[in-house]
N, C-alpha and C positions, 0 to 999 in steps of 0.2 A: 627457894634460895637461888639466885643468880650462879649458875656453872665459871669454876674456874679454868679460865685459858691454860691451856696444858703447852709450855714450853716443846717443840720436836727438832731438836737441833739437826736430826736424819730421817726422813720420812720412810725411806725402805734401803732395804741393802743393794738392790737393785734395778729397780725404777719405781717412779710415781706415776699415779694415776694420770695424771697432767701429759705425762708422754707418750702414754699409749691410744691418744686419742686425735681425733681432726680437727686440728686447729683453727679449719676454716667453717665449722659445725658453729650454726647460729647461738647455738644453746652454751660453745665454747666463746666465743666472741660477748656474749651476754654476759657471761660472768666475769670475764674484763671489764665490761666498761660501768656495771656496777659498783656507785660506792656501798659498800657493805657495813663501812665503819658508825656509818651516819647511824643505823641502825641498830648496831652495837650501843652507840652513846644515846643515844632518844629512848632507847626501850631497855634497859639499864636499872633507871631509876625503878620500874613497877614491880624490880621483885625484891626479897629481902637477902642483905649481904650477907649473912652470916646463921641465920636460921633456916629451917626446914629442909626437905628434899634436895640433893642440886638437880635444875632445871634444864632444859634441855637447851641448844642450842640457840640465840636468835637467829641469826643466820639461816643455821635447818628450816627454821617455823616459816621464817620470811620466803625464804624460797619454795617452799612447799604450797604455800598463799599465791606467789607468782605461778607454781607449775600449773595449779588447778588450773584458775582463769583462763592460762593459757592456753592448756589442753583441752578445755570444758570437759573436765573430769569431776567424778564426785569427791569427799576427803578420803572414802577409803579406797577408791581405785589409786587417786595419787600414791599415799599411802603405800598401796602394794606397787604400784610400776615405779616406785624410788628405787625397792630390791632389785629390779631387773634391769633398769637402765643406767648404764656408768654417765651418761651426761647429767642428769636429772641430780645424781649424788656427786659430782664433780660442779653443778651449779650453786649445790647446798653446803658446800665447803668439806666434802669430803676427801681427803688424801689416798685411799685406799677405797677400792673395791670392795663392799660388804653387803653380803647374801642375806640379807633381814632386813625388817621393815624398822623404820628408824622411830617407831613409835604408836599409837593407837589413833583413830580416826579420832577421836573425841577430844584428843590436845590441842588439835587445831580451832575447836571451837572453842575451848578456855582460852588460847594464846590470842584470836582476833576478841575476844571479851576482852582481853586483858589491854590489850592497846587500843581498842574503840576507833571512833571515827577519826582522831588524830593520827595516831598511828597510821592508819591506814591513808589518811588523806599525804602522807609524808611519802607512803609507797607509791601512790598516782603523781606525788611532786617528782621521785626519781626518774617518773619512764619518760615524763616531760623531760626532763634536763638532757638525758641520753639521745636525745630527736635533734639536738645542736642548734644550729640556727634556726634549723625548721620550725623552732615552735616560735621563733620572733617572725609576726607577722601583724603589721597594723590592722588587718581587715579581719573579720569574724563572722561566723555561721553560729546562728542561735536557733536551738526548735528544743521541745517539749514532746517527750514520750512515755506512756504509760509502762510501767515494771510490772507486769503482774504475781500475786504473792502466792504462794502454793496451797491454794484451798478450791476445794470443790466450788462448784456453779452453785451460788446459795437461794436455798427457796425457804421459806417459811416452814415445810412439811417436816425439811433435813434438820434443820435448828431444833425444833421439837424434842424432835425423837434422839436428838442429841443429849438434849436437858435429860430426858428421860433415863439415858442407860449413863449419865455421868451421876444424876442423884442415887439411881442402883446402886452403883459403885461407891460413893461414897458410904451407904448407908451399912453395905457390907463391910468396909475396911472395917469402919468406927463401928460393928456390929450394934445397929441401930433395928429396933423394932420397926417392919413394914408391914403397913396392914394388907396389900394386895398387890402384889409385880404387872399386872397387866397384860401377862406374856399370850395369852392367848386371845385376850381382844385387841392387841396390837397388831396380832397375825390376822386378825379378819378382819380389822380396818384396814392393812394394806393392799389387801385382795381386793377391798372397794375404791383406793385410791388408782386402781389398774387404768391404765384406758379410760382417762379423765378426759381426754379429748372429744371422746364420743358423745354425740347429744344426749341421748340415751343412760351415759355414764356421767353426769358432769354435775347430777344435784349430790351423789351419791357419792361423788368424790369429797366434794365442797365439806358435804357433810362429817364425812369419816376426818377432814382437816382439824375439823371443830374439836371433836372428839379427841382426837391426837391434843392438840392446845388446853384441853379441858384436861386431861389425864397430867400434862406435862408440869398444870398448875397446882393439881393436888398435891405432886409428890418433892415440889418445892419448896409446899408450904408445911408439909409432914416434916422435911429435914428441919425446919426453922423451928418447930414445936419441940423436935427431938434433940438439937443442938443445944450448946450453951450459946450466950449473946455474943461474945467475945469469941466466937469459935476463929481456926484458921480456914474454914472456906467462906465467913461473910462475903470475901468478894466476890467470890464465885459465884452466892446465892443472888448477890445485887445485879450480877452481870442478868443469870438466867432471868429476874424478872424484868430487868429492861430489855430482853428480848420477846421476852411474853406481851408486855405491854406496847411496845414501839408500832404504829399504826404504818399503813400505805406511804404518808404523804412527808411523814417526820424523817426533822436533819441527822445527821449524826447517826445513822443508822447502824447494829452490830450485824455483820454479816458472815462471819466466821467465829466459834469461839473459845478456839485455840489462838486465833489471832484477831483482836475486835478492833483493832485502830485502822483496819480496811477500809478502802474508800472505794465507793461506786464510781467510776470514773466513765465520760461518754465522751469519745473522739471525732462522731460523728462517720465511723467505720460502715463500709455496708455490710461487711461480713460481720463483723464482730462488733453491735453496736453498744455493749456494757463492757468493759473492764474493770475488775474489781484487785486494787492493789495502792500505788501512790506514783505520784507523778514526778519525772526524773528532767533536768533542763538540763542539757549537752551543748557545748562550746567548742567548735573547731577552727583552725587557722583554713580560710578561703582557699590559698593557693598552693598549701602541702599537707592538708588532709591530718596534723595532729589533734587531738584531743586536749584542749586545754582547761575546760571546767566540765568535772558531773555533779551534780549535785542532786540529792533526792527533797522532796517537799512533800504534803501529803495532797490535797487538790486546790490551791487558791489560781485565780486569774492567770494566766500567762503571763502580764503584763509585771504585777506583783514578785512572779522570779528573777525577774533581771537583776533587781538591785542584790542580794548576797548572790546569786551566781557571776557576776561579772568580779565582786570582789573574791571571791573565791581563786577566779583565773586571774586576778592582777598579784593575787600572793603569792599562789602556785610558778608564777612565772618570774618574780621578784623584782618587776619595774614597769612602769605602766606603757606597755608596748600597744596597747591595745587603743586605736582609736576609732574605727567605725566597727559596729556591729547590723552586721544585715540578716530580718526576721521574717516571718510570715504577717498578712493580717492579721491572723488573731492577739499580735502584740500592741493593737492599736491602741494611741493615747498615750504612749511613752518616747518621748523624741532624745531625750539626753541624759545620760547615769553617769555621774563623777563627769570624766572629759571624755566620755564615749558618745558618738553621736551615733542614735536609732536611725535606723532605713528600713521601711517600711514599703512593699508596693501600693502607689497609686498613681493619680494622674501627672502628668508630669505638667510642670506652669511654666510656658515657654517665653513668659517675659520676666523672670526673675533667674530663668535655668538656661545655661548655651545647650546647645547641642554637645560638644564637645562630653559636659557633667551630664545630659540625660544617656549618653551612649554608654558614658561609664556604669550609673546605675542598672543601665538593663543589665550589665554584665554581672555588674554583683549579684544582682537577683537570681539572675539564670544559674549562676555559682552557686548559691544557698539551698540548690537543689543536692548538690552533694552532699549535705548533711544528710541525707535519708538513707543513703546505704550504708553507710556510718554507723548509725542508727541498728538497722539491719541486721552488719558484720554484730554489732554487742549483745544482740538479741541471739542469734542464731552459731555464735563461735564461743561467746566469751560469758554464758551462764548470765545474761539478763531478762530474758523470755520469762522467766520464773522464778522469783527470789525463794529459794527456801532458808534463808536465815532469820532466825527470831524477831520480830518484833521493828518498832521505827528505826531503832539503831542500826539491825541488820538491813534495813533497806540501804542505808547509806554507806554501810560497809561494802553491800552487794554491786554498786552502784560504782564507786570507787574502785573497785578492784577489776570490775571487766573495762573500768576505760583507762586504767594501768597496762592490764594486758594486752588491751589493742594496741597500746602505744609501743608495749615491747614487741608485739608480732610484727609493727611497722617497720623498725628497725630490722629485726630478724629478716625481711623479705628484702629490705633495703640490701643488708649485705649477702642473702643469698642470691639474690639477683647481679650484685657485681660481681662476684666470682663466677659466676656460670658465665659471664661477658667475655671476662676475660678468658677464662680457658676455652669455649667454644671458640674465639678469634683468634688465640696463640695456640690453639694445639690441635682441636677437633675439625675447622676448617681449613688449616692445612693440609694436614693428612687425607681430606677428603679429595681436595686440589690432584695432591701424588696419586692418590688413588685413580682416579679418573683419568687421568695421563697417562697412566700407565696401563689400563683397561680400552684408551682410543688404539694402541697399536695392536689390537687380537680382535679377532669378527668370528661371530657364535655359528657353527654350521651342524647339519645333523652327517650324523656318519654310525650306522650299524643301529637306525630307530635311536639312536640317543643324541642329544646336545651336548656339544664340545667348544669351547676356546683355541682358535690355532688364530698363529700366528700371521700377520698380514702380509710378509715380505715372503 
């Protein structure tokens, strides 16, 4: 049930949170320039008026959703440094100071469940708006990067022996008849899997695989005889044998299966030539570095993203500000989306182009290089290197929400940056001025083995 607004016509007898703090503190200037209301009214409707529990605050959740990304913190670290930090709880619309955590780590994942990728694409629409004109800019940076999804390096051997100790499991809950656990030829197949690399080792690995896959089969097909038709893990048993079955060469592959809608993705890396996750397409304005479209997809063409990622940042931005987008090769074949014209590097035809327009395109090109640390900063600040949120949904929750946060650490660095301008030039370099003026009329001498200040006159 939707929490009712509590009327405080006096917040303390004394002071409010609001006054005890730095006004010039980015995290205090943020929560100014935040509409909050918007998210009051949008996220509103998903709960019920008048039944159930009352709900915790929107505001609190939203903001809590901002601190993460922000931070690149987990949900229960935020969580706990909400108790400790008076800005973090002054950003989440708290009035007063309070020594407790404002709820369990696990409401944040019901509350981004419960507003989905709308919701969430509404919070990447405010960090935009908050960026002012910065984010109107006709020219654009387009590229494609891989998000990788929180699953181990998959091999065939892992998948196995996963089937194996998840049919285990099930066959215990549902106490199921098992005719043999395997546990001790498991142990001695692994000891032969050791040191598969060695020549010496490498028929005797292959071999123990077989084994493994052989074992993995039986006790899937043991569950299938012991279940009913209609049981509730059918899916589960259909997943295990389309991984049993799935050959070398076949599309569509499961490669985790806690998480199967994984996609093997090749970037052509030399360090890291496989990525396995889905593929995210990022939209920045050329010449002030905002973030105007993220969008997640799972792996089609490069070429294929443009068309809903371009509409993504003409709605996120609310008027079609957008007229050239400049890309890498790999987007070749696509010259023009809606009134967007594609720029692509290639040769330049110097009897259709002035010098004048080839001088300009080198520059945008050379510009489109700034998408990379872009990129980067999201991976490495803002919780995109590794999605651990569930499932296709949460890619695009995960996706949206670190290129919301970049948008608000932009600003944040924008105004911590002007204020340090101005006070190092009105107060700190002054004083240094008096200082040194004051310091040219005395000359340092030794007197009695020690260094002294006297005076020049």
């Amino acid at each position: 049930m939707i929490k009712k607004t509590e009327k405080k016509s006096q917040i303390s007898m004394f002071f409010s949170l609001k006054d005890t703090l730095d006004q010039k503190h980015p995290l205090f200037i943020l929560e100014e320039r935040i509409n909050w209301q918007q998210f009051e009214e949008a996220f509103s409707g998903l709960y019920c008026a008048d039944n159930g529990r009352p709900a915790l605050p929107i505001r609190l959740m939203v903001g809590l959703l901002i601190l993460k990304h922000l931070r690149n913190i987990s949900d229960e670290s935020v969580v706990e440094q909400y108790s400790e930090n008076v800005y973090y709880q002054y950003l989440c619309g708290q009035s007063e100071f309070v020594a407790k955590v404002p709820c369990e780590a696990s409401e944040l994942v019901h509350f981004r469940n419960r507003i989905g990728e709308q919701g969430v694409e509404l919070i990447l629409k405010e960090s935009i708006r908050i960026n002012g004109d910065d984010r109107f800019d006709p020219d654009v940076s387009i590229d494609t990067t891989v998000q990788e999804k929180n699953i181990t390096y998959p091999t065939d051997n892992k998948l196995h022996r996963k089937i194996i100790t998840k049919c285990k499991a099930i066959s215990e809950k549902e106490d199921l008849p098992v005719r043999q656990s395997y546990s001790r030829i498991l142990k001695k197949l692994s000891i032969d899997q050791r040191f598969r690399n060695h020549p010496k080792n490498h028929g005797k690995a292959r071999k123990a695989d077989r084994k493994v896959k052989t074992i993995a089969g039986r006790l899937v097909r043991e569950l299938e005889r012991n279940l009913e038709p209609n049981s509730q893990y059918q899916s589960e048993l259909e997943l295990f044998k389309k991984v049993l079955n799935q050959k070398k060469d076949d599309k569509h592959k499961v490669y985790s299966l806690h998480e199967p809608a994984v996609e093997c993705i090749s970037k052509g890396k030399e360090a890291k030539k496989y990525e396995f996750g889905n593929k995210v397409s990022i939209i920045t304005t050329q010449s002030t570095g905002v973030i105007v479209g993220a969008m997640s997809f799972r792996n089609p063409y490069d070429g294929h993203t443009l068309q809903p990622a371009i509409n993504q940042a003409e709605k996120l931005l609310e008027k079609n500000s957008i007229k050239t987008a400049t890309v890498d090769r790999g987007y070749r074949g696509t010259s023009k989306i809606n009134d967007v014209v594609i720029q692509s590097p290639k040769p330049f035809n110097s009897k259709t182009q002035t010098k004048y327009k080839q001088n300009k395109l080198k520059k945008q090109f050379s510009r489109r290089a700034a998408i990379e640390p872009v990129i980067g900063h999201l991976k490495s600040d803002h919780r995109m290197n590794r999605n651990f949120y569930k499932g296709i949904t949460g890619d695009a929750i995960n996706v949206m929400l670190s290129a919301a946060a970049y948008n608000f650490k932009r600003m944040m660095r924008k105004w911590k940056s002007s204020f340090y301008y101005f006070f190092y030039h009105h107060f700190i370099l002054p004083t240094r001025l008096a200082v040194g003026q004051v310091i040219s009329f005395f000359t340092q001498v030794t007197y009695s083995k020690k260094e002294i200040w006297v005076f020049k006159g």
